[in-house]
N, C-alpha and C positions, 0 to 999 in steps of 0.2 A: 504494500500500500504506500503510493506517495501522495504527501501533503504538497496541495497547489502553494505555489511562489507567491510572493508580493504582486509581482509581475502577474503572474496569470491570472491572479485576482481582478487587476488592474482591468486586463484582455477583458476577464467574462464581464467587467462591471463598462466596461465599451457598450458591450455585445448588447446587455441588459438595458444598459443608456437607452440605447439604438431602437431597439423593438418598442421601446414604452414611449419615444417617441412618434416612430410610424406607426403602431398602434394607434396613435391617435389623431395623425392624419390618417388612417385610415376609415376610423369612426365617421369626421368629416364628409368624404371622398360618398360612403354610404348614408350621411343626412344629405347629400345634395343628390340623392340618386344613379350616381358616377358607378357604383361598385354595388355587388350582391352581398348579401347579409354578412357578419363580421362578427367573430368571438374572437374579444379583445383578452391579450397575452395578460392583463395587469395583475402583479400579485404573483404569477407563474414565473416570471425573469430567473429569479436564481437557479432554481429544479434543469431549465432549459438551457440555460447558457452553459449553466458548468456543468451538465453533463455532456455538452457537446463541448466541451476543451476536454472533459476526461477519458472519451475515446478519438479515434486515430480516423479522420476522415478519407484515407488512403485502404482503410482494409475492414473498418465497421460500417456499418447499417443504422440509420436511426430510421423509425415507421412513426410518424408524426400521429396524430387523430386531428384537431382542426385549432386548436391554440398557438403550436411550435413554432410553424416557420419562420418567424421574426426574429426568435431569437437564436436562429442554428443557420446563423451569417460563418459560424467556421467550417460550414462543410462548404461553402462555396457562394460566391453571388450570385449565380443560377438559381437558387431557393430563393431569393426574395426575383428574382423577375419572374419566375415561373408560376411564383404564388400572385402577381399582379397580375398578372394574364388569365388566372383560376377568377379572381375576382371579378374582375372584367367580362366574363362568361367565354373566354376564348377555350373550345379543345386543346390546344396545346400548355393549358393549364396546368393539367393532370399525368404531362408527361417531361420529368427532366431527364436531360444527357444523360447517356451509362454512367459515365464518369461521374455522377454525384449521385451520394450514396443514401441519397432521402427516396424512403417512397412518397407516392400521390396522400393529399390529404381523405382521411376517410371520415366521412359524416356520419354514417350508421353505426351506431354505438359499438363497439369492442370488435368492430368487423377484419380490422388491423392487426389483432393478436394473432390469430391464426396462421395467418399470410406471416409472420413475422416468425414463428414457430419453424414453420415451415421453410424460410427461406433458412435462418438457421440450421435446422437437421441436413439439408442440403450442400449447405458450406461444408457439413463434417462427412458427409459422403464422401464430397469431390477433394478433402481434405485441404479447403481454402483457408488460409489464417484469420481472424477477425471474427468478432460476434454483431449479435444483431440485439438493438435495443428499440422496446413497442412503448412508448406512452399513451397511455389511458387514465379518464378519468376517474373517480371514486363511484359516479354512476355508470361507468363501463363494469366494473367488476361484479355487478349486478346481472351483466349478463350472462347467458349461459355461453359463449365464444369462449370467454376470459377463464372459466370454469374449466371448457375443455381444453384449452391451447396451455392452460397451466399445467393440467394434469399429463398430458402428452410431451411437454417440456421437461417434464423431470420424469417420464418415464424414457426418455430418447438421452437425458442427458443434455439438451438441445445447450448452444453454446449462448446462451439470449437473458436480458436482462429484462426484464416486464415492472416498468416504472410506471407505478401508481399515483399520480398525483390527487391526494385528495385535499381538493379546499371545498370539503364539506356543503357542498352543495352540488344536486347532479337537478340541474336545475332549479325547480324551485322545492326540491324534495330533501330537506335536513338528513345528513348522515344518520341518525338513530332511527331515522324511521325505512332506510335501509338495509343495516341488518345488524344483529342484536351482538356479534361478535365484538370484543374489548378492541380489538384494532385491525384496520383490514391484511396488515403483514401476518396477523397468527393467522390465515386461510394456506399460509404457505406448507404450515405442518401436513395437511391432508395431502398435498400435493408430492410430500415427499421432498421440499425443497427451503432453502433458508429464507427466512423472512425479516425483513430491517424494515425499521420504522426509522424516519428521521426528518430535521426541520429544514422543512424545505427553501426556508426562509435565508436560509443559512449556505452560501455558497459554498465554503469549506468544506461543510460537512456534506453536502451531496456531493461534493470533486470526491471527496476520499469511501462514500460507498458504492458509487459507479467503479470507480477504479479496484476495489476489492472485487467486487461483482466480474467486471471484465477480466481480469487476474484469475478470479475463480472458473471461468469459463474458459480461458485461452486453455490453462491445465487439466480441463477437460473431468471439471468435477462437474459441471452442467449448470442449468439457471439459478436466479436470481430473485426474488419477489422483493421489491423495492416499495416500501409505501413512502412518500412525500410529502410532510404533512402544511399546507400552503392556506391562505385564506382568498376565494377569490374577491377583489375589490372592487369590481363592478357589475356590468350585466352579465349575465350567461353566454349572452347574442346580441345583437342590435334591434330583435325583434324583442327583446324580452324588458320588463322593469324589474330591478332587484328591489323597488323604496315598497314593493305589495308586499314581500315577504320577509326579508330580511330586517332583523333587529337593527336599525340605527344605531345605539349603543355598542353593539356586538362590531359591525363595520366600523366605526371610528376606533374600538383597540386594537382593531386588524390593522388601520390605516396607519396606528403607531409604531407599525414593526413590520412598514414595507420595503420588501427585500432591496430595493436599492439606496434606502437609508441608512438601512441596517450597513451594506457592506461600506456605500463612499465616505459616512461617519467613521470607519474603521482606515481604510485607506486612507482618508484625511489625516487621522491622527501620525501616519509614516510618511507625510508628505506624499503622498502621490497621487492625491485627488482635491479639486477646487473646483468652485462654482466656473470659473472660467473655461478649465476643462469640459466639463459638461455640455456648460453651451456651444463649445466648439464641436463636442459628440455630436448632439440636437441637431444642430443645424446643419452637419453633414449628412446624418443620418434623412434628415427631412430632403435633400438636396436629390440622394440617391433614389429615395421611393418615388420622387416625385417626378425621375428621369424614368425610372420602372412604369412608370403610370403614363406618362407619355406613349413612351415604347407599347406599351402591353393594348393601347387605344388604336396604335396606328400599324395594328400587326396584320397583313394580311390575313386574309379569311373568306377560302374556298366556300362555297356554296356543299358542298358535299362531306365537311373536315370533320361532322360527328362520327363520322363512321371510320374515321383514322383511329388508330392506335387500340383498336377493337381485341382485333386478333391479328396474328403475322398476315394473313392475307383473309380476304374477303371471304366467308361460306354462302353458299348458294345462293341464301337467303336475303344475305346482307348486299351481294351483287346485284340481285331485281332490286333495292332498295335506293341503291343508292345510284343506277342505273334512272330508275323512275324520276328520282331526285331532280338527276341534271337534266333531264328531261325536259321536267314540267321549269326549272331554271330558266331555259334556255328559250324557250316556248313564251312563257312572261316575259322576259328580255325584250324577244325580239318587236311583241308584240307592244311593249312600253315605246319601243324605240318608232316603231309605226305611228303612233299618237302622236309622237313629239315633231313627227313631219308634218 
């Protein structure tokens, strides 16, 4: 197990800056109608950023669920354009480069563990180095996926870390009325497999149990059950209000121990964080999304492009589809272009 540096602190409290910034140009971007709905990262920074500095974006896996990608800028700047283009409603959304090692965002609750299981048992087939790490939420482990892909995880030994972030809301439904167990890490006993709880508030401390966890997995002792205990600080979604259900009281002593107070107070005190620093984060940070959002608006877009990235090639089915498609395209086209004479 190694303990992150000053320095990498420094990095993930960048990274953290960065997302809780474009998180909220992105809020914006979705009240003026620009972007499809938006679950904001806030509250989640620490869990995301320093797990992605404590694995090796050259040979691990991370499988996002729909919070991550703002703040897993160290696998690559391909995750934040690719996730502007998902917002956007463009297909090519849902598909980045080989070369970055994120999968697509997944919307249907725990549908991502599987796939992640699976990609991992696969790795140790082909005997590839690297593990695979699934984030889900505390109302993902509610489902029956997370249930199965845990149990299959430790009966495969799978090389994969299954990080639980619970900030005790799986939307507007309070953790105890979820399930009556003391913490959702003791579910890892049934599984056969170790279970950590820890504050996920706390960047240290999630760098150094991802990195036991991937440690544990490289030597082939198998997975990891990661709970992260987080508070979320605002909506669920941008369709959702947290002021109907949420305790006001309860959200302001959340609000006093948000994870990037918590760390740039600590790095302030070593010299190596200032308000000026920040703003200089901010404002690159907004500079970048707001090129991504450009880009992702003025991206070409085939008339036929839902039907990319389906399967390796078209099945029968999907050939009269998208045949008929360009058809009736091209049929409209022409026939627009006739009026305008």
């Amino acid at each position: 197990m190694a303990r992150p540096t000053e320095t990498q602190l420094r990095d993930i409290l960048v990274d953290m800056v960065e997302a809780r910034a474009q998180g909220g140009r992105l809020w914006n971007l979705q009240r003026q109608g620009q972007v499809g709905t938006v679950a904001p990262v806030d509250g989640h920074e620490a869990v995301v950023a320093a797990t992605a500095h404590a694995l090796d974006p050259l040979h691990d896996w991370i499988f996002p669920q729909y919070r991550e990608p703002l703040a897993l800028q160290r696998f690559g700047p391909e995750v934040l354009e690719q996730y502007m283009l998902y917002n956007v409603g463009h297909p090519d959304g849902s598909r980045l480069p080989p070369s970055v090692r994120v999968a697509p965002i997944a919307i249907s609750l725990a549908t991502q563990i599987p796939h992640a299981v699976g990609l991992a048992w696969g790795m140790t087939l082909q005997n590839e180095p690297g593990v695979v790490t699934v984030f889900f939420g505390d109302g993902s482990s509610s489902e029956g996926d997370f249930h199965e892909a845990a149990n299959l995880a430790g009966v495969l030994r799978a090389p994969a870390i299954l990080l639980c972030v619970n900030n005790q809301w799986a939307i507007s439904t309070p953790l105890h009325q979820q399930t009556a167990a003391k913490t959702l890490a003791d579910r890892a006993t049934g599984y056969g497999i170790p279970g950590v709880r820890i504050d996920g508030n706390d960047a240290a401390e999630v760098y150094d149990a991802v990195d036991q966890a991937r440690q544990r997995a490289l030597h082939g002792d198998g997975p990891t059950l990661i709970e992260a205990v987080v508070y979320r600080l605002g909506a669920h979604t941008t369709a959702d209000d947290p002021t109907r259900y949420i305790p006001a009281e309860e959200l302001e002593a959340a609000q006093r121990d948000d994870p990037i107070t918590r760390l740039a107070t600590h790095l302030a005190s070593k010299g190596l964080w200032d308000d000026e620093l920040r703003t200089t984060t901010e404002a690159e940070a907004l500079a970048r999304i707001d090129k991504a959002f450009e880009r992702a608006i003025t991206q070409p877009l085939a008339p036929d492009a839902v039907f990319d990235h389906c399967f390796t090639s078209d099945t029968p089915r999907m050939a009269r589809q998208r045949n008929a498609l360009l058809e009736a395209t091209t049929a409209t086209g022409a026939a627009e272009s006739g009026v305008s004479q």
